[in-house]
PyMOL CGO cylinders between C-alpha atoms (Angstrom):
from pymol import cmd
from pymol.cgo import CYLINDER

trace = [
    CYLINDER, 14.51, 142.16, -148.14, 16.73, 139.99, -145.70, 0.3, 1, 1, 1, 1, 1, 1,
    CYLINDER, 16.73, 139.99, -145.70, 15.83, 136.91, -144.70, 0.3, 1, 1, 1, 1, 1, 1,
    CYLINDER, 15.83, 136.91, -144.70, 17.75, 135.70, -141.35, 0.3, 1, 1, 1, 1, 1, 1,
    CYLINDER, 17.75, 135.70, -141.35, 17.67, 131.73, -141.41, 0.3, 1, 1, 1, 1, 1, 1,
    CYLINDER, 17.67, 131.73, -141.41, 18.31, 129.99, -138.06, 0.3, 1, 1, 1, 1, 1, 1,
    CYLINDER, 18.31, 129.99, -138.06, 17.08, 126.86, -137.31, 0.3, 1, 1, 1, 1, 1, 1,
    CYLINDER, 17.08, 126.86, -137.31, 18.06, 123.14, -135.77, 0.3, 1, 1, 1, 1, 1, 1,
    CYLINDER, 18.06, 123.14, -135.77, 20.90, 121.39, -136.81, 0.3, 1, 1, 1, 1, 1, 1,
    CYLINDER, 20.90, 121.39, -136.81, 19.78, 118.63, -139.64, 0.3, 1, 1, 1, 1, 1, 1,
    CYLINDER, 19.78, 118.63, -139.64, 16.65, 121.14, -139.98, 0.3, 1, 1, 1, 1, 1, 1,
    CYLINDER, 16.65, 121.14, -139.98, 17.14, 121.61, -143.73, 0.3, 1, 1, 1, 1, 1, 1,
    CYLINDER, 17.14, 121.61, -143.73, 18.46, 125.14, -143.77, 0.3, 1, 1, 1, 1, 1, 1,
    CYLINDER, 18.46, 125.14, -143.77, 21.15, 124.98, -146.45, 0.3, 1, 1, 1, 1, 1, 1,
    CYLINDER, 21.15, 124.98, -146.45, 18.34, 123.16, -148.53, 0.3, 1, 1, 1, 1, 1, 1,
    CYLINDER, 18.34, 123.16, -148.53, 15.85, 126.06, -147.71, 0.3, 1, 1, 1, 1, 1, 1,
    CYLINDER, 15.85, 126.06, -147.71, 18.96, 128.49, -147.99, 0.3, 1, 1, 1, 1, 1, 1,
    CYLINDER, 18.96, 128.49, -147.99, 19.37, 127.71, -151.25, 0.3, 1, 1, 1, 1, 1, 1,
    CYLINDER, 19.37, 127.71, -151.25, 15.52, 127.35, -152.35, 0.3, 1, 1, 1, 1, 1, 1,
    CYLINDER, 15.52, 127.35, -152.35, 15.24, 130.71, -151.72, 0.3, 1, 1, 1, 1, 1, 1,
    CYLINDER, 15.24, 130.71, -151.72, 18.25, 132.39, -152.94, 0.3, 1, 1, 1, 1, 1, 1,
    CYLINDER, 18.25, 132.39, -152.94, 17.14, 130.88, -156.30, 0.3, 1, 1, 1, 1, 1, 1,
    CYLINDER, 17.14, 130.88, -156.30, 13.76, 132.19, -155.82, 0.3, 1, 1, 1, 1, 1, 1,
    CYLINDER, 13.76, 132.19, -155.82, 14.89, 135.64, -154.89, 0.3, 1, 1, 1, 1, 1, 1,
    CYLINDER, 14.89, 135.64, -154.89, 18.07, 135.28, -156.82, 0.3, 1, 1, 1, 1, 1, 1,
    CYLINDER, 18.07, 135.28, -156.82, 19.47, 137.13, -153.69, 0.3, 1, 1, 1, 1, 1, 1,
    CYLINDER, 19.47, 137.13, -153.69, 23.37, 136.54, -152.75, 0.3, 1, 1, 1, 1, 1, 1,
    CYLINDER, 23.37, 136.54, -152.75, 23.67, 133.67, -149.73, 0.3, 1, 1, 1, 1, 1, 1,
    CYLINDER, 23.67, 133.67, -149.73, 25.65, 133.51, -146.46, 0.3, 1, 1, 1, 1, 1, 1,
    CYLINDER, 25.65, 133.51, -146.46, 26.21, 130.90, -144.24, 0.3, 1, 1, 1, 1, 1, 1,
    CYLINDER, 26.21, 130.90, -144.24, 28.03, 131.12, -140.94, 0.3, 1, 1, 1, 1, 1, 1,
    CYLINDER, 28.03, 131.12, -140.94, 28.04, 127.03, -141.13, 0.3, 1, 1, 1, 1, 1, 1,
    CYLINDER, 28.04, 127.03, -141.13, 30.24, 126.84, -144.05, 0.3, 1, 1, 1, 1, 1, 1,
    CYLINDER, 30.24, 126.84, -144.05, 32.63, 129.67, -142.52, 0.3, 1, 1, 1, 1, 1, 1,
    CYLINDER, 32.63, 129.67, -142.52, 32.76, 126.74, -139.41, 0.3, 1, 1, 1, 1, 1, 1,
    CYLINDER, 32.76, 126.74, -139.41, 33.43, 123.58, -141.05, 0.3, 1, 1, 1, 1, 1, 1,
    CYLINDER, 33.43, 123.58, -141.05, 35.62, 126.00, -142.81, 0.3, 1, 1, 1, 1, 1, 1,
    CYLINDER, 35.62, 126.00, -142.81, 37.68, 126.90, -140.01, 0.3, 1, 1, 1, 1, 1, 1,
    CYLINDER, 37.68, 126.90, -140.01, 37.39, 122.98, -138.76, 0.3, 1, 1, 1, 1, 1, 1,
    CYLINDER, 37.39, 122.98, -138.76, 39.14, 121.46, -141.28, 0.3, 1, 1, 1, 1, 1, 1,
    CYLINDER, 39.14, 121.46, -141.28, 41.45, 124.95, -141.29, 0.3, 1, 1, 1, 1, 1, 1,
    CYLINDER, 41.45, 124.95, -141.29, 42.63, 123.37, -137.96, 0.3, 1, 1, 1, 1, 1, 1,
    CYLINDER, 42.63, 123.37, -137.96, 42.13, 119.71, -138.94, 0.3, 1, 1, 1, 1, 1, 1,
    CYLINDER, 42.13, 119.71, -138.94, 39.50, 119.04, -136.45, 0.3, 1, 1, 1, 1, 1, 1,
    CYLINDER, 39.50, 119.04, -136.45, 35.98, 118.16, -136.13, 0.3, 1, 1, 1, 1, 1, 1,
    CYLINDER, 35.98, 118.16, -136.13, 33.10, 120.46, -135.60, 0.3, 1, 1, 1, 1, 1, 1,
    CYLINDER, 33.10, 120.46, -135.60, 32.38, 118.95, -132.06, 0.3, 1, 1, 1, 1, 1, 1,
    CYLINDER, 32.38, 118.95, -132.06, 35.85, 119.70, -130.91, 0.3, 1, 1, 1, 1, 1, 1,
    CYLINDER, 35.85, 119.70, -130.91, 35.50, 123.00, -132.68, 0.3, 1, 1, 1, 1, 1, 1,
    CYLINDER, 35.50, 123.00, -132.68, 33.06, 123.71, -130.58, 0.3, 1, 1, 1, 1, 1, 1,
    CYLINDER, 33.06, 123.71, -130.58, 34.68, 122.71, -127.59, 0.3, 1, 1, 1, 1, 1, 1,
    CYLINDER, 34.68, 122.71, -127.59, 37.30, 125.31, -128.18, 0.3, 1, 1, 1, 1, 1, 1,
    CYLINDER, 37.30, 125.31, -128.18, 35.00, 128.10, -128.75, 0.3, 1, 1, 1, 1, 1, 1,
    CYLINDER, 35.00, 128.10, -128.75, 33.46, 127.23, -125.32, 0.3, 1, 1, 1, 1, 1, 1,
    CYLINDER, 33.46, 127.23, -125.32, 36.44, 128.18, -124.01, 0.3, 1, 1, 1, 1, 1, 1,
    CYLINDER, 36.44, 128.18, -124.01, 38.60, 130.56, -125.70, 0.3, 1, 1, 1, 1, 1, 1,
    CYLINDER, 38.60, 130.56, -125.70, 37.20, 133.51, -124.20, 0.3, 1, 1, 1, 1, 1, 1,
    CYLINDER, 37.20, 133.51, -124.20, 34.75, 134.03, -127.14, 0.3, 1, 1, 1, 1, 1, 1,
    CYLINDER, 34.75, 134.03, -127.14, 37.65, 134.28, -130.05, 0.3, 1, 1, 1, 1, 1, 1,
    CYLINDER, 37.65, 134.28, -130.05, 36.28, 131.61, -132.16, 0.3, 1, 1, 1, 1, 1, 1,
    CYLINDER, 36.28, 131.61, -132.16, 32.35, 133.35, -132.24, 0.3, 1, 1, 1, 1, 1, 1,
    CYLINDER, 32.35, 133.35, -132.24, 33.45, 136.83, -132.43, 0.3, 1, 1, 1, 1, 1, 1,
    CYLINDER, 33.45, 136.83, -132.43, 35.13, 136.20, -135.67, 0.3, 1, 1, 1, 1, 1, 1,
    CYLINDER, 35.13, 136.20, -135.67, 32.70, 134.27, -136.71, 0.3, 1, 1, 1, 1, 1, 1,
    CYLINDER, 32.70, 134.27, -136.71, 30.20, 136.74, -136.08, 0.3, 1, 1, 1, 1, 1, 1,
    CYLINDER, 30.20, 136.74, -136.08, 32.15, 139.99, -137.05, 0.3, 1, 1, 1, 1, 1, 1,
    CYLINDER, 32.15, 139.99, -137.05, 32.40, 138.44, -140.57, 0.3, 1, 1, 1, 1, 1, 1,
    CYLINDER, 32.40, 138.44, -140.57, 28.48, 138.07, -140.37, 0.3, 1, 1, 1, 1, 1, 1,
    CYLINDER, 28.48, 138.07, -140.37, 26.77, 141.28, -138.73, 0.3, 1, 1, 1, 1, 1, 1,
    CYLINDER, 26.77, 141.28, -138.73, 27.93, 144.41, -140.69, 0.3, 1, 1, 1, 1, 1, 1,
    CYLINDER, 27.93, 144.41, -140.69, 26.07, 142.60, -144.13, 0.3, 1, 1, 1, 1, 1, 1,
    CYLINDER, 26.07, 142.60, -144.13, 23.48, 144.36, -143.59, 0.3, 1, 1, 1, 1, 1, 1,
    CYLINDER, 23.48, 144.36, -143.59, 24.83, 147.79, -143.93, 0.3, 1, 1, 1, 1, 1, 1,
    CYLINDER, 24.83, 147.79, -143.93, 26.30, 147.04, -146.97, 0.3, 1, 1, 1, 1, 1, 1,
    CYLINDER, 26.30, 147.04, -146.97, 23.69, 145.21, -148.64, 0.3, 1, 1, 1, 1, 1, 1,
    CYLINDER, 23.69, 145.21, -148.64, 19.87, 145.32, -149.08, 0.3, 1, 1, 1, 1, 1, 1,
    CYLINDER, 19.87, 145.32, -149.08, 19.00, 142.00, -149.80, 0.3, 1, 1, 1, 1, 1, 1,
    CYLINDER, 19.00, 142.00, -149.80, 20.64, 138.97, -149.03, 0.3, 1, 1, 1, 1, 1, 1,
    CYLINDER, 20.64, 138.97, -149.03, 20.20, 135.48, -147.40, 0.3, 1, 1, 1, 1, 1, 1,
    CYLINDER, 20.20, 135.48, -147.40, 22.16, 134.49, -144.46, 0.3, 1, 1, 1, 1, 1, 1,
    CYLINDER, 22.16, 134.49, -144.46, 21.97, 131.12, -142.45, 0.3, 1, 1, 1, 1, 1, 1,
    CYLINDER, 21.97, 131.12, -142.45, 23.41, 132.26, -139.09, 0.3, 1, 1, 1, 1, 1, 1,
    CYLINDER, 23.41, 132.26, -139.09, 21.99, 131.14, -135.58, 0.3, 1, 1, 1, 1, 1, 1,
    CYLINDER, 21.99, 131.14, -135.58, 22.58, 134.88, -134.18, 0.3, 1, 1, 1, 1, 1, 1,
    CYLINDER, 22.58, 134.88, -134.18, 21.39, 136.40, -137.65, 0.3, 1, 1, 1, 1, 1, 1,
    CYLINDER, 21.39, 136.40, -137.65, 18.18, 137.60, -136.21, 0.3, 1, 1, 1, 1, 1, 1,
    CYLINDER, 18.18, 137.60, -136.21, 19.78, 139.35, -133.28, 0.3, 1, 1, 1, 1, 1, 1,
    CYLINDER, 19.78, 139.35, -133.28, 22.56, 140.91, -134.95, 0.3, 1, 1, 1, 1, 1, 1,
    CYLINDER, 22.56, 140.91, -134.95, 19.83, 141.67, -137.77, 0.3, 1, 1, 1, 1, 1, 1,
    CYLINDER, 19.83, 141.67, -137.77, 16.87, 142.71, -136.30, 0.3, 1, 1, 1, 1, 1, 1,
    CYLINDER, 16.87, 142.71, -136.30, 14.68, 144.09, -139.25, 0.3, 1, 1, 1, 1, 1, 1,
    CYLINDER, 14.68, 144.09, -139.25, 15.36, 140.79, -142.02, 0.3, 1, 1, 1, 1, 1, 1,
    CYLINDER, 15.36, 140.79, -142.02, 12.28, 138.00, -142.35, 0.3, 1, 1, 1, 1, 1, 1,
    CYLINDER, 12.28, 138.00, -142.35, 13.45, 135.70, -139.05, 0.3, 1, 1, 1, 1, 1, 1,
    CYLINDER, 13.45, 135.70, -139.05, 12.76, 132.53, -140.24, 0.3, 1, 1, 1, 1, 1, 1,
    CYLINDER, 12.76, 132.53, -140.24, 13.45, 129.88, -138.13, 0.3, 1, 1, 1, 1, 1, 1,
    CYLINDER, 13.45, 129.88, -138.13, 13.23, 125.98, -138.66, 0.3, 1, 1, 1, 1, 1, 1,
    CYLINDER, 13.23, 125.98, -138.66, 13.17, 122.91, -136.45, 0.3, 1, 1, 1, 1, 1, 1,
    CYLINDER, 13.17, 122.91, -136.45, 13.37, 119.23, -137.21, 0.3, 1, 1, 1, 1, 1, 1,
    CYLINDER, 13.37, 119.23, -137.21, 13.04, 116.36, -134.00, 0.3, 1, 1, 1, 1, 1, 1,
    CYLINDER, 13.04, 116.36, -134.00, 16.98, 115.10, -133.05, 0.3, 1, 1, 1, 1, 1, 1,
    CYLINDER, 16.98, 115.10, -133.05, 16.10, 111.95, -134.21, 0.3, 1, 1, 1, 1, 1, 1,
    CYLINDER, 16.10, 111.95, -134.21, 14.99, 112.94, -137.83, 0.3, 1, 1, 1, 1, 1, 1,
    CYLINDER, 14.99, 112.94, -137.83, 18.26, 115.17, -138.03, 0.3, 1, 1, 1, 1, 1, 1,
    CYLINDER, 18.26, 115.17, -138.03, 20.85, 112.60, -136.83, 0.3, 1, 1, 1, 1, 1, 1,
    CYLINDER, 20.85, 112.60, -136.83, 19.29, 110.80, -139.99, 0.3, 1, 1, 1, 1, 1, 1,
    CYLINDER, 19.29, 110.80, -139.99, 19.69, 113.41, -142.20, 0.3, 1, 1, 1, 1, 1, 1,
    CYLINDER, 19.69, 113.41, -142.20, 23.22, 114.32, -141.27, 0.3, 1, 1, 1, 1, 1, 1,
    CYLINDER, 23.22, 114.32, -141.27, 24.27, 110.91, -141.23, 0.3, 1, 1, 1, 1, 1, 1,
    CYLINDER, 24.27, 110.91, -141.23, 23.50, 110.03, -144.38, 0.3, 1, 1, 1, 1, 1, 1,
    CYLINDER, 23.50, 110.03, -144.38, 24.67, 114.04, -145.55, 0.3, 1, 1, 1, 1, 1, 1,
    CYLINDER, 24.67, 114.04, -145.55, 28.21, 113.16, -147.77, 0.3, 1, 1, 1, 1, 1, 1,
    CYLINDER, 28.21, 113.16, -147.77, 29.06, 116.87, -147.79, 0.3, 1, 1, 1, 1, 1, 1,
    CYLINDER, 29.06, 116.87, -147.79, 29.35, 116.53, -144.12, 0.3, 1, 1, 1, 1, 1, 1,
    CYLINDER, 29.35, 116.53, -144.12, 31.79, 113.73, -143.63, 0.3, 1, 1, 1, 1, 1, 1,
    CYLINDER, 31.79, 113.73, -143.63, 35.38, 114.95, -143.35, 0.3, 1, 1, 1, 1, 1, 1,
    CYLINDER, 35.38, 114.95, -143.35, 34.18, 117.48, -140.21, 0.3, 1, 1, 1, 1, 1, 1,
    CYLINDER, 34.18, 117.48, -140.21, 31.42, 115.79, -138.78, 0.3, 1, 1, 1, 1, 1, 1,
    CYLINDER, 31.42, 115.79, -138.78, 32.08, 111.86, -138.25, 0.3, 1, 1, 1, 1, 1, 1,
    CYLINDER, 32.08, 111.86, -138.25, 29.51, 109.96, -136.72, 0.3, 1, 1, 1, 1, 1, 1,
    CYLINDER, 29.51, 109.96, -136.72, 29.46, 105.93, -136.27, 0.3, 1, 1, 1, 1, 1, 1,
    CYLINDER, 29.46, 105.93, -136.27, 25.87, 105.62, -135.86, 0.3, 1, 1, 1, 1, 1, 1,
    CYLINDER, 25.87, 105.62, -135.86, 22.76, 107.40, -136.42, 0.3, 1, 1, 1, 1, 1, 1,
    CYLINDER, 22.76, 107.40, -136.42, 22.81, 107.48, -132.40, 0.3, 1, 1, 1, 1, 1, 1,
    CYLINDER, 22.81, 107.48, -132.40, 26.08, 109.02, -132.23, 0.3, 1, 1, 1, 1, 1, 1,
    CYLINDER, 26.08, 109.02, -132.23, 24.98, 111.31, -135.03, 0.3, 1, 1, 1, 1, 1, 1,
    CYLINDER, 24.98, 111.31, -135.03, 22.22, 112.36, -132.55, 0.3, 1, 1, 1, 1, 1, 1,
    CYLINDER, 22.22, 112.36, -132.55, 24.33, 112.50, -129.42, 0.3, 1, 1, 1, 1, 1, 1,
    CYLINDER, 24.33, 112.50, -129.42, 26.25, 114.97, -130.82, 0.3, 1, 1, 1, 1, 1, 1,
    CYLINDER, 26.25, 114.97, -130.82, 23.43, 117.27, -132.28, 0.3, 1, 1, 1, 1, 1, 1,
    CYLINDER, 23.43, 117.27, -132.28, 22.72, 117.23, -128.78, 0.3, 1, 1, 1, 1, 1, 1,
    CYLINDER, 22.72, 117.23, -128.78, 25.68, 118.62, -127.43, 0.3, 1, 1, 1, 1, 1, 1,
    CYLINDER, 25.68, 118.62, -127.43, 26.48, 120.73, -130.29, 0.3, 1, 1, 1, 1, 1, 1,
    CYLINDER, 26.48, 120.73, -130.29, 22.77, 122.37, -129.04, 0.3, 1, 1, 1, 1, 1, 1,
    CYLINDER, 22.77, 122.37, -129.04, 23.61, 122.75, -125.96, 0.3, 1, 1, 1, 1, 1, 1,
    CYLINDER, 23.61, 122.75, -125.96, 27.07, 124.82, -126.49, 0.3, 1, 1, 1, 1, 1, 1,
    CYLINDER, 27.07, 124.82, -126.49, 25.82, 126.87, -129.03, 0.3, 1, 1, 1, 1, 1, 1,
    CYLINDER, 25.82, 126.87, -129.03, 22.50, 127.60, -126.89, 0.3, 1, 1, 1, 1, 1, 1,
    CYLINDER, 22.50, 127.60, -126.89, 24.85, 127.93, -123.45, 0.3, 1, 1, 1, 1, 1, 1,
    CYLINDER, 24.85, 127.93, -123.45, 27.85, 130.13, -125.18, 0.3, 1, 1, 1, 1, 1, 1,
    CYLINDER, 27.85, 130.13, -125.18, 24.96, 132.72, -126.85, 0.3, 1, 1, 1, 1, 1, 1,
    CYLINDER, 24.96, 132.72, -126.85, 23.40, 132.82, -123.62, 0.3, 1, 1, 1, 1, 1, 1,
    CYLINDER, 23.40, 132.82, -123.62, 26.65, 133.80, -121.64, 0.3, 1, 1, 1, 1, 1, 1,
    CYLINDER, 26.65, 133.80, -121.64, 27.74, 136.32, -124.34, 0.3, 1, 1, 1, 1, 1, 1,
    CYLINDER, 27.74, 136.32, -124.34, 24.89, 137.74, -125.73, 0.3, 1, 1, 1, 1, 1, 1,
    CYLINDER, 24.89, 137.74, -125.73, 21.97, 137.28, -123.11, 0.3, 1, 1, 1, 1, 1, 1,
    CYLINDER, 21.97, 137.28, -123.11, 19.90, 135.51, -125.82, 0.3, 1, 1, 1, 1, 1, 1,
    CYLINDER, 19.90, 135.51, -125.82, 18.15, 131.42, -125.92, 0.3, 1, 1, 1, 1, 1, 1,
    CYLINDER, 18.15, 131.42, -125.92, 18.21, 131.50, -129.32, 0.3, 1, 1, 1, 1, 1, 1,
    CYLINDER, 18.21, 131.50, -129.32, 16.24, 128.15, -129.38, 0.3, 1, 1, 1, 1, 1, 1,
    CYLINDER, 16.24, 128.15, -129.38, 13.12, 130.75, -127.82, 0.3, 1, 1, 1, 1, 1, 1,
    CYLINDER, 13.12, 130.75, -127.82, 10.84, 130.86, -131.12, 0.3, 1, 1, 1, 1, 1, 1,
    CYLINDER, 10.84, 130.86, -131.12, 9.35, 133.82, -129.76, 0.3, 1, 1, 1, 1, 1, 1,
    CYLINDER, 9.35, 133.82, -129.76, 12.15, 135.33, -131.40, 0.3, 1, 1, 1, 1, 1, 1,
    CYLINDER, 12.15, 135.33, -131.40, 11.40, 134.66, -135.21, 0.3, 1, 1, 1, 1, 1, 1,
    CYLINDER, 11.40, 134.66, -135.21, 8.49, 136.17, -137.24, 0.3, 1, 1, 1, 1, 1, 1,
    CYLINDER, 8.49, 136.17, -137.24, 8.68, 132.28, -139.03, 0.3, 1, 1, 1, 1, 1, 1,
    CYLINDER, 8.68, 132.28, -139.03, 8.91, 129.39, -137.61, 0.3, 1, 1, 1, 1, 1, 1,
    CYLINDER, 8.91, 129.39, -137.61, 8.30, 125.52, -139.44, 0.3, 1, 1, 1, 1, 1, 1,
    CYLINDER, 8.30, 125.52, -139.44, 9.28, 122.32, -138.19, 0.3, 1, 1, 1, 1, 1, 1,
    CYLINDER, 9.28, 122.32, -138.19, 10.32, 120.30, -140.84, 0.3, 1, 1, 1, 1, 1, 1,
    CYLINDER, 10.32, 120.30, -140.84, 10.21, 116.74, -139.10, 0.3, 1, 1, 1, 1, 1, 1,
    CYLINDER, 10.21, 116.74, -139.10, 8.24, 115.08, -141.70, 0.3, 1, 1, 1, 1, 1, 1,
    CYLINDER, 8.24, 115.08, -141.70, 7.96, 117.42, -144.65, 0.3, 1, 1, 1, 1, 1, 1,
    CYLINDER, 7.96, 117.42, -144.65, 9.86, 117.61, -147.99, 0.3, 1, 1, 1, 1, 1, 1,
    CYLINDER, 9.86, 117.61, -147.99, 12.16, 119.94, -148.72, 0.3, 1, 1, 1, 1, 1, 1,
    CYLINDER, 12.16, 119.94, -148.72, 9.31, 121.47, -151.24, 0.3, 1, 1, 1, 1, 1, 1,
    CYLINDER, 9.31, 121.47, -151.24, 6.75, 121.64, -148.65, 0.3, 1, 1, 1, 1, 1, 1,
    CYLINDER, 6.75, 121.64, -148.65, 9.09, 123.23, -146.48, 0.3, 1, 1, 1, 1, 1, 1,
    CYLINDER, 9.09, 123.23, -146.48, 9.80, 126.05, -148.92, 0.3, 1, 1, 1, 1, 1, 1,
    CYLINDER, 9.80, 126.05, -148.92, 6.41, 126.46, -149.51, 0.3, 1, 1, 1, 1, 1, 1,
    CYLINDER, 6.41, 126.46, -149.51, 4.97, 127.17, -146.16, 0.3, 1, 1, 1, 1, 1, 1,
    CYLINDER, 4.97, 127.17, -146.16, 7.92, 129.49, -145.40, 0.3, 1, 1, 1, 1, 1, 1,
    CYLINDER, 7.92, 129.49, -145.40, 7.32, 131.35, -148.87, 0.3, 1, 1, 1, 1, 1, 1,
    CYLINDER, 7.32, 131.35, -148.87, 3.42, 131.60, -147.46, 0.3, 1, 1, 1, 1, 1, 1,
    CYLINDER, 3.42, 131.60, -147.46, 4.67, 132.58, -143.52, 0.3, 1, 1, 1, 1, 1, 1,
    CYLINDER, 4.67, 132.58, -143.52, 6.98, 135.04, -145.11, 0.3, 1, 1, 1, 1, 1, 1,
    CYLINDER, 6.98, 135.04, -145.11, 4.07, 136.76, -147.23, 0.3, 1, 1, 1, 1, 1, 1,
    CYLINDER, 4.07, 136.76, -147.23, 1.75, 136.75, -144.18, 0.3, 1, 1, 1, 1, 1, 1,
    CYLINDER, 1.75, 136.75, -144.18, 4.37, 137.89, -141.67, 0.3, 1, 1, 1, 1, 1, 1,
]
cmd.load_cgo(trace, "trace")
């Protein structure tokens, strides 16, 4: 089985990501870590990033996304957190998982593993910049693919994980994925 993980920024994926690899005991992917990866590569900041991939005539996503799509014909099962997984992987459990902007400015804030590529002030500038980092991502997928891939329609799961614990989250994704 794969199991495409999309979801909001601050939404808990690498926590979920991780939950069920373990469970599984399948190998993990995440297109995030390949970007802070190639942030701090260039000694900049996710935002700016970004910002670049907006407008480098779509060199930044397609390798991003060339390192992510052919996993599938390679391997059966697998976990990947990738916001395009479910398009470029059509058949894998589309699991997707939301969290209110306010909630995940919190969480990233206070997230030490984040720090060296994504700065943030406040909690409000934390948020601020969710917001924009939404809005490329949801603007440059649009332009290059033809997909929203903020439309839940999309996913076969979908849990917002505003006020839940990490456990609950598992849980009801473990239950959505059995009934799905």
């Amino acid at each position: 089985m794969i199991i495409t993980l999309g979801g909001h920024h601050g939404a808990g994926k690498s926590t979920l990501w991780k939950k069920l690899a373990e469970c599984f005991w399948y190998k993990r992917y995440s297109t995030g870590d390949f970007m802070r990866e190639l942030a701090m590569e260039r000694w900049i900041s996710l935002i700016d990033l970004g910002r670049e991939a907006e407008s480098d005539g779509w060199v930044i996503d397609t390798i991003l996304d060339e390192r992510q799509k052919n996993l599938w014909k390679i391997e059966d099962n697998f976990i990947i957190d990738w916001r395009l997984a479910f398009y470029f992987i059509p058949h894998g459990k589309k699991v997707f998982l939301t969290v209110e902007p306010t909630e995940a400015a919190r969480r990233i804030f206070h997230d030490e593993s984040r720090l060296w590529v994504e700065v943030h002030e406040t909690i409000e500038h934390a948020a601020e910049n969710i917001i924009v980092r939404r809005n490329s991502e949801d603007e440059r997928y649009m332009k290059y693919y033809g997909v929203h891939i903020y439309d839940m329609n999309l996913y076969d799961v979908v849990v917002d994980t505003t006020d839940k614990t990490p456990e609950q989250v598992f849980d009801e994704v473990m239950q959505k994925i059995k009934d799905a």
